[in-house]
C-alpha positions as CSV (number, residue, x, y, z in Angstrom):
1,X,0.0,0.0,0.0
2,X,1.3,3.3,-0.8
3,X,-1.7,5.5,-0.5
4,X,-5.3,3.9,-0.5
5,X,-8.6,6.5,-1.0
6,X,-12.0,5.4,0.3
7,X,-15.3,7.2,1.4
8,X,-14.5,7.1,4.9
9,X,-10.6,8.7,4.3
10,X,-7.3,8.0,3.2
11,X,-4.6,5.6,4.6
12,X,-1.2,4.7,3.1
13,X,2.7,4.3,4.0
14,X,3.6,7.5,6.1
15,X,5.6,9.5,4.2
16,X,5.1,7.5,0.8
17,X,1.9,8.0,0.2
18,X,0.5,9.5,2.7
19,X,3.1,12.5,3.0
20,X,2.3,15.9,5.0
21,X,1.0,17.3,1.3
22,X,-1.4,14.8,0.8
23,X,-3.0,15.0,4.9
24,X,-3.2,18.8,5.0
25,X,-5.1,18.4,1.5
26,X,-7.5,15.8,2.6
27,X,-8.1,18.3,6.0
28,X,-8.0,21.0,4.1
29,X,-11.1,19.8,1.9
30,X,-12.8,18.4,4.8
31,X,-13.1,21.5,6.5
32,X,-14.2,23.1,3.9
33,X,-16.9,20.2,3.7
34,X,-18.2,20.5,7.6
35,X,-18.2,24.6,6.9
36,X,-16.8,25.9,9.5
37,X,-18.0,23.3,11.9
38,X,-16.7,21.5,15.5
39,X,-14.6,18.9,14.7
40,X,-13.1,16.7,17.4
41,X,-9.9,14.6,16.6
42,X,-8.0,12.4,18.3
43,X,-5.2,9.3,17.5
44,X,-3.8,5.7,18.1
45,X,-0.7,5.2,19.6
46,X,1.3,4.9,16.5
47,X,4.9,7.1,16.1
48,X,3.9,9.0,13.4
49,X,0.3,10.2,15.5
50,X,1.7,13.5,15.8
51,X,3.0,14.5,12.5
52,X,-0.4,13.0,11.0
53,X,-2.5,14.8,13.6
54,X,-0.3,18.4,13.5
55,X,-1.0,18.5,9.3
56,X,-4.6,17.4,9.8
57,X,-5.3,20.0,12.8
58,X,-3.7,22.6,10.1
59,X,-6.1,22.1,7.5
60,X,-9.5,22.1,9.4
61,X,-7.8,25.5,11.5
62,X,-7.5,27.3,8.1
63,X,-11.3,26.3,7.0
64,X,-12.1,28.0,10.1
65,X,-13.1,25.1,12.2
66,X,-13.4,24.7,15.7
67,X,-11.0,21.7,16.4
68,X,-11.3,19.4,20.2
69,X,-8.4,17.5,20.3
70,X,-9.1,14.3,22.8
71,X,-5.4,13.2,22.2
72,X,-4.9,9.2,22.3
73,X,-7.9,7.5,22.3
74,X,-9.9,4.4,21.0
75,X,-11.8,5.0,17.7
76,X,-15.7,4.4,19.4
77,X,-14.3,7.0,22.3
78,X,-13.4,9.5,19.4
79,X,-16.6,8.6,17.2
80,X,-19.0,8.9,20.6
81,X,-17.5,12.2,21.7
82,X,-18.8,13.9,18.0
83,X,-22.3,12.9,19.1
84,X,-21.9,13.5,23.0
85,X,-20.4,17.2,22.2
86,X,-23.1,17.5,19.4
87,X,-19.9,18.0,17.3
88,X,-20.4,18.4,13.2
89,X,-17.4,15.6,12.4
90,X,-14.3,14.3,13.8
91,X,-11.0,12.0,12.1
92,X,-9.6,9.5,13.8
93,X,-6.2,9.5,13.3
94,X,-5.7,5.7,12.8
95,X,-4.5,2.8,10.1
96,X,-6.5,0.7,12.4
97,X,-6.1,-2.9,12.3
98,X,-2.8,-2.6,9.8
99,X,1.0,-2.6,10.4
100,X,2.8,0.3,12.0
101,X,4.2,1.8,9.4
102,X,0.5,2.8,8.1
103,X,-1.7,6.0,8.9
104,X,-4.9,7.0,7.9
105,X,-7.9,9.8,8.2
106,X,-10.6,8.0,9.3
107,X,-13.3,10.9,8.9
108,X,-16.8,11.3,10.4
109,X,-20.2,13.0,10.3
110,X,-22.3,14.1,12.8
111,X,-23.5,11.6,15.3
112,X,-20.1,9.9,15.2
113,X,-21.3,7.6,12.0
114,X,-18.1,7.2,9.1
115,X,-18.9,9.1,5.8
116,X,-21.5,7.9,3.1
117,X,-20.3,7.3,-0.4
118,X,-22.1,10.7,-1.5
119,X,-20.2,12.2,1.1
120,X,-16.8,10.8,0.7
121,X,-17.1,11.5,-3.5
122,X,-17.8,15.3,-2.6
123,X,-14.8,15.1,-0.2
124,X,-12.6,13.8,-2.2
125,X,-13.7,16.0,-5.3
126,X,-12.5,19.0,-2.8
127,X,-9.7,17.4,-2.6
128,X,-8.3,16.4,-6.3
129,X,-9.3,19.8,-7.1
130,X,-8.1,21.7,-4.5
131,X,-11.2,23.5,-4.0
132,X,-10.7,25.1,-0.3
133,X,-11.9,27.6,1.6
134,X,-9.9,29.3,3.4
135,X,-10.8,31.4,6.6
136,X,-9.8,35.0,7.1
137,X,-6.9,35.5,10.0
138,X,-9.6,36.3,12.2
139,X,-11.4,33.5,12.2
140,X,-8.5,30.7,12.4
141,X,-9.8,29.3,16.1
142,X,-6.9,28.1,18.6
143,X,-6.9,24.2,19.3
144,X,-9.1,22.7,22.5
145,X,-8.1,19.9,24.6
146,X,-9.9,17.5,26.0
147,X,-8.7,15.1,28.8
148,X,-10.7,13.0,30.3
149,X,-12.9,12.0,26.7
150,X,-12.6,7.8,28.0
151,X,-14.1,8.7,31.5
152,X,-16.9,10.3,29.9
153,X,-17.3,7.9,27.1
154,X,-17.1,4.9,30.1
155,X,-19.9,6.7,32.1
156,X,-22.1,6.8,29.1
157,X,-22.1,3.6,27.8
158,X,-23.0,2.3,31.1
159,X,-25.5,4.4,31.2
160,X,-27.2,3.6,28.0
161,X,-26.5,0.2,28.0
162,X,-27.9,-0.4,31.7
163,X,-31.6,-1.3,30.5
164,X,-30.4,-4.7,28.9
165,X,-27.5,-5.3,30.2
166,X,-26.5,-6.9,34.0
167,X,-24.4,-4.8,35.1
168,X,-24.9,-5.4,39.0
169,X,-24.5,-9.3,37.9
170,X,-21.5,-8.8,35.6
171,X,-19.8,-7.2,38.9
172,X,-21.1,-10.0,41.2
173,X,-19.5,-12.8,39.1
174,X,-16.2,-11.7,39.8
175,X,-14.8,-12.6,36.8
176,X,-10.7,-13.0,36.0
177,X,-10.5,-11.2,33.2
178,X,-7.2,-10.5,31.1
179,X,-7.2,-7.9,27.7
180,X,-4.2,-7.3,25.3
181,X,-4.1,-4.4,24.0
182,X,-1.4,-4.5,21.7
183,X,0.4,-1.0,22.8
184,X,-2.6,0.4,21.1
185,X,-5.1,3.1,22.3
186,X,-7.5,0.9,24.4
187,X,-4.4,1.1,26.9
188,X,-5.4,4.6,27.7
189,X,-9.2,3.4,28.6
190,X,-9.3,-0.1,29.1
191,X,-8.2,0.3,32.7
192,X,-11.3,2.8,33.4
193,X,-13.6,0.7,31.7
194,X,-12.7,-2.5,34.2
195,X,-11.9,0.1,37.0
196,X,-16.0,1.4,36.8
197,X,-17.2,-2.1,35.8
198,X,-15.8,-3.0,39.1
199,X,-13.9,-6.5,37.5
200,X,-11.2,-6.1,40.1
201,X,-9.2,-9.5,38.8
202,X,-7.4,-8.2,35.5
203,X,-4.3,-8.4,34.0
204,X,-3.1,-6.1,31.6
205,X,-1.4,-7.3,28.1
206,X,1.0,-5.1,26.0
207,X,-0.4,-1.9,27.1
208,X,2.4,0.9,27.2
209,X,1.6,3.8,24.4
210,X,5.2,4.5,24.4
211,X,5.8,1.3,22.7
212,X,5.6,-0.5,19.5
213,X,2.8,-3.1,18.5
214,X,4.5,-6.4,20.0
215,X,3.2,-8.0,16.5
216,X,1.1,-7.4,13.5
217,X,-2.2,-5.9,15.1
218,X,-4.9,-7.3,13.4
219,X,-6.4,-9.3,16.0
220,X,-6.4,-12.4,13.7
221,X,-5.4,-16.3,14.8
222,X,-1.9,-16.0,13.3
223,X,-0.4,-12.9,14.7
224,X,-1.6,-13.9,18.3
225,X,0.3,-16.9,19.4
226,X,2.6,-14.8,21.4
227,X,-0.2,-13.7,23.6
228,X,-1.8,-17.6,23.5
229,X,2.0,-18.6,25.3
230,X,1.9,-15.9,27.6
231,X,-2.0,-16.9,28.9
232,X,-0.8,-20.6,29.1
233,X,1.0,-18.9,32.4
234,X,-2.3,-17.0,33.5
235,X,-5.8,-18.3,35.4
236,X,-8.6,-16.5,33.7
237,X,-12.4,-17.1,33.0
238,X,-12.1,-14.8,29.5
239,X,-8.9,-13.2,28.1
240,X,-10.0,-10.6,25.2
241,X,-7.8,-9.0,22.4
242,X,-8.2,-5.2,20.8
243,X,-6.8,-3.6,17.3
244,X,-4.6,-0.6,17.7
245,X,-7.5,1.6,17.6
246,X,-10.1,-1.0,20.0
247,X,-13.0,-0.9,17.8
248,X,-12.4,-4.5,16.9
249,X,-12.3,-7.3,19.4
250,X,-11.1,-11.0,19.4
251,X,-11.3,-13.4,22.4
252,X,-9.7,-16.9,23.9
253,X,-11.1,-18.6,26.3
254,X,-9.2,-21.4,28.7
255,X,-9.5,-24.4,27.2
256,X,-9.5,-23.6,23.2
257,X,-7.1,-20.9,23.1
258,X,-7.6,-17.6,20.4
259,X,-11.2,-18.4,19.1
260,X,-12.0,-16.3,15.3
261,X,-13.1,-13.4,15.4
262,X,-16.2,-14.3,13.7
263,X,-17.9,-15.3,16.6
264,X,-17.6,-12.3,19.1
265,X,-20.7,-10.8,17.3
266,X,-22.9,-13.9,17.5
267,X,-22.2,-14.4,21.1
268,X,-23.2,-10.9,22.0
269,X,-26.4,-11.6,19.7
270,X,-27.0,-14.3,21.9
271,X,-26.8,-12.4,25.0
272,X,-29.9,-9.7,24.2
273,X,-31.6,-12.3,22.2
274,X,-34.8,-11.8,23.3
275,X,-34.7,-8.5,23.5
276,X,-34.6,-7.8,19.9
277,X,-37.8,-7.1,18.4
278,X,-36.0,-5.2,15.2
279,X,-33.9,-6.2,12.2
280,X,-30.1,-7.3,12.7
281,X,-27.7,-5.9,10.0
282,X,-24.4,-7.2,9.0
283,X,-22.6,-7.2,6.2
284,X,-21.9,-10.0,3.4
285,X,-18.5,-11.0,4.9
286,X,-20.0,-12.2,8.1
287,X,-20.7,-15.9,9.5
288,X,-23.7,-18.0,9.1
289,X,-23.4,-18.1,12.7
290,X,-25.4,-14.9,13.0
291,X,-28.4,-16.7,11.0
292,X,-28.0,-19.9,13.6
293,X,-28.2,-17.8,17.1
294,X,-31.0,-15.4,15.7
295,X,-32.8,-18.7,14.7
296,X,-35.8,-17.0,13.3
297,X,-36.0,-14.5,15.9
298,X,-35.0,-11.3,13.6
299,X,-34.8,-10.2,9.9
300,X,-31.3,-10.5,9.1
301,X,-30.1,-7.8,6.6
302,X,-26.9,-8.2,4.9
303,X,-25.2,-4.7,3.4
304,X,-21.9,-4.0,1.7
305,X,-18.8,-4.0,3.3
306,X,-17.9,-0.8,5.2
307,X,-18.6,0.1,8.5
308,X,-21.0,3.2,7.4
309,X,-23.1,0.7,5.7
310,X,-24.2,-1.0,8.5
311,X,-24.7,1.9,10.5
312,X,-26.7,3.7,8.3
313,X,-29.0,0.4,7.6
314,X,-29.1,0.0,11.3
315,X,-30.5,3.6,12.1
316,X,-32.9,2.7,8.9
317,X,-34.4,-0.2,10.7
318,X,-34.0,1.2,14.2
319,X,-31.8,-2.0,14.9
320,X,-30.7,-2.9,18.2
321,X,-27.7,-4.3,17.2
322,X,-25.6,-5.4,14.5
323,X,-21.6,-5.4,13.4
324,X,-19.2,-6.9,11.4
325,X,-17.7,-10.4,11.4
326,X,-14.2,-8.8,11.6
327,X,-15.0,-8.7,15.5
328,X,-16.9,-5.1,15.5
329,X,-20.1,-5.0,17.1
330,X,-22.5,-1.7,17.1
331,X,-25.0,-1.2,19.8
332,X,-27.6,1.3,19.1
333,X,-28.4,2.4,22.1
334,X,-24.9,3.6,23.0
335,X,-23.7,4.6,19.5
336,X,-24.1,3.4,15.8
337,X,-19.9,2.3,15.6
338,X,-17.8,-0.4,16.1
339,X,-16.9,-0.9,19.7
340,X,-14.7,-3.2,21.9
341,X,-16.2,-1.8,25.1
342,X,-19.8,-2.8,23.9
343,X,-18.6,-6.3,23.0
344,X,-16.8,-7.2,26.1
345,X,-19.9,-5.7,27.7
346,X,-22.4,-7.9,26.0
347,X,-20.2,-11.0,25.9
348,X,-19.8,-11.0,29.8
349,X,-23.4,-10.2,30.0
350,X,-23.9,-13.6,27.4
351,X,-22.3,-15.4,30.6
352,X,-24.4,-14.1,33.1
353,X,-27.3,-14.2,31.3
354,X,-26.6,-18.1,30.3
355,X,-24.6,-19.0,33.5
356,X,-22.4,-21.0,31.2
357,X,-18.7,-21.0,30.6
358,X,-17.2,-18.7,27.2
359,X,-15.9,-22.8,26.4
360,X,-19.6,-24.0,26.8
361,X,-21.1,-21.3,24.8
362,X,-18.1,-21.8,22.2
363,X,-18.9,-26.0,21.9
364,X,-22.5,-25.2,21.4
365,X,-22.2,-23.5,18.1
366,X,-22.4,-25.3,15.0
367,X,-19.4,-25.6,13.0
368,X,-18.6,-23.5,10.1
369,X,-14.9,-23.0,8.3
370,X,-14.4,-19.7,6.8
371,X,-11.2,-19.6,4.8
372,X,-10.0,-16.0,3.7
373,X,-7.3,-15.6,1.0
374,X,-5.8,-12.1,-0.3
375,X,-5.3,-11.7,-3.8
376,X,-2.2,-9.4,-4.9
377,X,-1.5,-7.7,-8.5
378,X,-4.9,-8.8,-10.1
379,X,-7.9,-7.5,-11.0
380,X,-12.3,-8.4,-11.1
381,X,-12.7,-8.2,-14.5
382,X,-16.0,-9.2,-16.7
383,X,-15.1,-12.5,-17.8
384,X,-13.7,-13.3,-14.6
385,X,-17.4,-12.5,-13.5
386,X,-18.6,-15.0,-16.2
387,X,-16.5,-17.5,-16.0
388,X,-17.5,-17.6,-11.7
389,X,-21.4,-17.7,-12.4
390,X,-20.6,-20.7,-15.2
391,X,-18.7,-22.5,-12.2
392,X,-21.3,-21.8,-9.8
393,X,-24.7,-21.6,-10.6
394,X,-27.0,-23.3,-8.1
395,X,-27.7,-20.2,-5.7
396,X,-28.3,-16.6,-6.2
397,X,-25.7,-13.7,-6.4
398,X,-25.4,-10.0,-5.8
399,X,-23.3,-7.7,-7.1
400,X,-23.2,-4.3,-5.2
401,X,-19.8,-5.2,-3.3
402,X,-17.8,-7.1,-5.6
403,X,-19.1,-10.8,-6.2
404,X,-21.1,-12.2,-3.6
405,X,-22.6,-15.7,-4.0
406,X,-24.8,-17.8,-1.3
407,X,-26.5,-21.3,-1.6
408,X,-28.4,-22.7,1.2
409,X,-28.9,-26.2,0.0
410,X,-26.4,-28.8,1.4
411,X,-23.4,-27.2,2.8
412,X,-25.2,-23.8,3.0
413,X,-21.9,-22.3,1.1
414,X,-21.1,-18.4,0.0
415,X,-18.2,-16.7,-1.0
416,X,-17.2,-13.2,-2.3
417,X,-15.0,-11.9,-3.8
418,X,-13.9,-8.1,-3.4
419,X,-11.6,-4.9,-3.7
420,X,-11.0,-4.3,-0.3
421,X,-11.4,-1.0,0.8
422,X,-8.3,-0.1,3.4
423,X,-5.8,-2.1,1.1
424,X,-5.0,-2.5,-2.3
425,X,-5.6,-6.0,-2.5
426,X,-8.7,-8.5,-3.7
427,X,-9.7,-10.2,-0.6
428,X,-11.5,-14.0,-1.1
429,X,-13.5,-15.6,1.4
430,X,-15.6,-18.4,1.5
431,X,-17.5,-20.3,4.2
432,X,-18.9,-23.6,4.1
433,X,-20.0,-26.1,7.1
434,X,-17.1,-28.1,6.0
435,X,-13.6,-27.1,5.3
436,X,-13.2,-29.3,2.5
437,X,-16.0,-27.6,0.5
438,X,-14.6,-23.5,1.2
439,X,-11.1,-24.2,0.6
440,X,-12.5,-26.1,-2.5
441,X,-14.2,-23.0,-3.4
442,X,-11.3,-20.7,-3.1
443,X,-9.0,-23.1,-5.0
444,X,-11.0,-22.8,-7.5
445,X,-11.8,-19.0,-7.8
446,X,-8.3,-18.5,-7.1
447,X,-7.1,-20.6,-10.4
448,X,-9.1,-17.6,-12.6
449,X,-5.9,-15.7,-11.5
């Protein structure tokens, strides 16, 4: 990746792509954009935080906006204090779940939701054009700080979550808990959010701002088996695992070690259950799983990849909840974005509410083997679209993200195949309820390339 554009922002190699020229112009035309507006901004723990942050403060100062700077701070803390300050936008200053070398401008609207695609296209036409407007001298505001953004975030989603959540209960378990958060910017709240939980037994993982990611930081089976050693030394009842920013979250338990990612949203599901009463929304890269727990309870709608897709569909359908299968769950009642607080919240809550082990829970899920492949240097062409729907033909397919294909007879398979948005890659994935017939798929899809 040098320098990758998407409706949400822009994210490349820091000072390849994504040089001090190419931040101040992105900043400079999303100021322009939010008119003047309140824009709060904050970062991830990565070395180059400051030099992103400094050009992107720049830019929105000279459009004549009205910047709160919350400093280091998880993405949902950032994206909940634009609707808690009744803010017009923020940017996150975060590559997210990619390596350290990586930045982005992760931008927002008002209520903390990411940009739409009408949105982003207006941004960025600002931006190739360099169509800015810049403030008079007497209008360029001085910068705001904001300190204690995770206490106020941690008090709030308490508070909005408390009507179906145990909070009382989630205390009383006592539960040992342990959470890695890989030097990123959940080290700056994760202590507040067990310290006001009142989880007294935790142990802290890799959480010193000052230093490096210990690994790559997608919170992904592979990149983990350092932490999987170091709990084979610890006694805990759940051990959970952030992204650099904490708006993703992964989990082990005791006896099975680092479980995927894909089920930390089906688990919460289960938890408020039978409290939904309005449609779930996902998008088309997530597990069946979600289908098995609802079990008829909900409409389940599937959306494009891209976080701001299922927010939006989500405040469509006044959804309770709803999320990603990369580990991101939204929670409406708190706030419509990806959030590791929610999901450790409703995934302790699964356990009280169940009085059943995270191992128990875990071995009563069906089986399902997702297999996810990148694809480098190539490209989705038309005949590669033909030549797919000649190989596969049974089910039904969409084509709004990519090439998306589902058939519910047998080994209720589906697979897509996609330009990924943060990277400029085509990522594959199948899943099938044996692993013999999605890496069968992928074999094949891959030998078009």
């Amino acid at each position: 990746m040098v320098l990758k554009v998407s409706i949400a922002g822009i994210r490349g190699d820091v000072n390849v792509g994504l040089t001090p020229e190419v931040i101040l112009n992105m900043s400079l035309a999303y100021g322009t954009y939010m008119k003047k507006g309140t824009i709060i901004i904050g970062s991830d723990t990565r070395p180059s935080r400051d030099m992103v942050k400094s050009n992107a403060i720049s830019g929105l100062l000279a459009t004549g906006c009205r910047v709160i700077d919350v400093g280091i701070a998880p993405t949902p803390v950032i994206a909940y204090m634009v609707k808690h300050l009744n803010a017009d936008g923020g940017i996150v200053i975060s590559a997210s779940h990619n390596d350290i070398r990586y930045n982005a401008l992760k931008m927002l609207k008002r209520d903390g939701i990411f940009l739409d695609n009408e949105e982003g296209t207006r941004i960025y036409d600002m931006y190739v054009n360099k169509k800015f407007n810049l403030a008079s001298y007497s209008n360029i505001s001085r910068i705001e700080k904001m300190k204690d953004a995770s206490e106020i975030f941690i008090d709030s989603l308490f508070k909005s979550v408390s009507e179906y959540v145990d909070l009382e209960n989630i205390r009383e378990k006592k539960f040992k808990v342990v959470i890695d958060a890989v030097n990123g910017a959940g080290s700056v709240t994760n202590e507040i959010f067990f310290r006001k939980l009142g989880i007294k037994e935790v142990t802290y993982l890799n959480s010193d701002i000052e230093k490096p990611f210990p690994r790559e930081p997608e919170p992904v089976k592979e990149n983990l088996k350092s932490v999987e050693e170091e709990l084979k030394q610890l006694d805990f009842d759940i051990a959970f695992v952030q992204d650099p920013d904490a708006d993703r979250l992964g989990f082990f338990t005791p006896e099975r070690g680092f479980i995927s990612e894909e089920l930390t949203l089906p688990l919460c599901i289960l938890g408020v259950r039978e409290r939904i009463e309005t449609p779930v929304v996902i998008n088309i890269a997530t597990s069946l799983l979600n289908d098995h727990v609802l079990n008829g309870k909900s409409r389940l709608f599937r959306v494009p990849v891209g976080e701001a897709n299922v927010s939006m569909k989500m405040w469509k359908e006044k959804s309770l909840i709803g999320g990603e299968g990369n580990g991101g769950v939204i929670f409406a009642p708190f706030h419509l974005g990806r959030d590791s607080y929610v999901g450790m919240l409703l995934l302790l809550h699964t356990l009280v509410q169940t009085g059943k082990s995270i191992d128990e829970l875990v071995s009563e899920l069906p089986v399902f083997t997702m297999v996810k492949e990148k694809l480098l240097n190539v490209a989705i062409t038309d005949e590669t679209v033909k030549t797919i729907k000649e190989m596969f033909f049974r089910g039904k397919y969409r084509f709004d993200d990519g090439v998306y294909y589902t058939e519910t007879d047998g080994e209720a398979l589906w697979f897509l195949l996609r330009e990924s948005n943060t990277e400029p890659i085509i990522r594959l994935q199948a899943e099938a309820r044996s692993e013999k017939s999605a890496r069968g798929v992928i074999k094949k899809i891959k030998g078009l390339f």
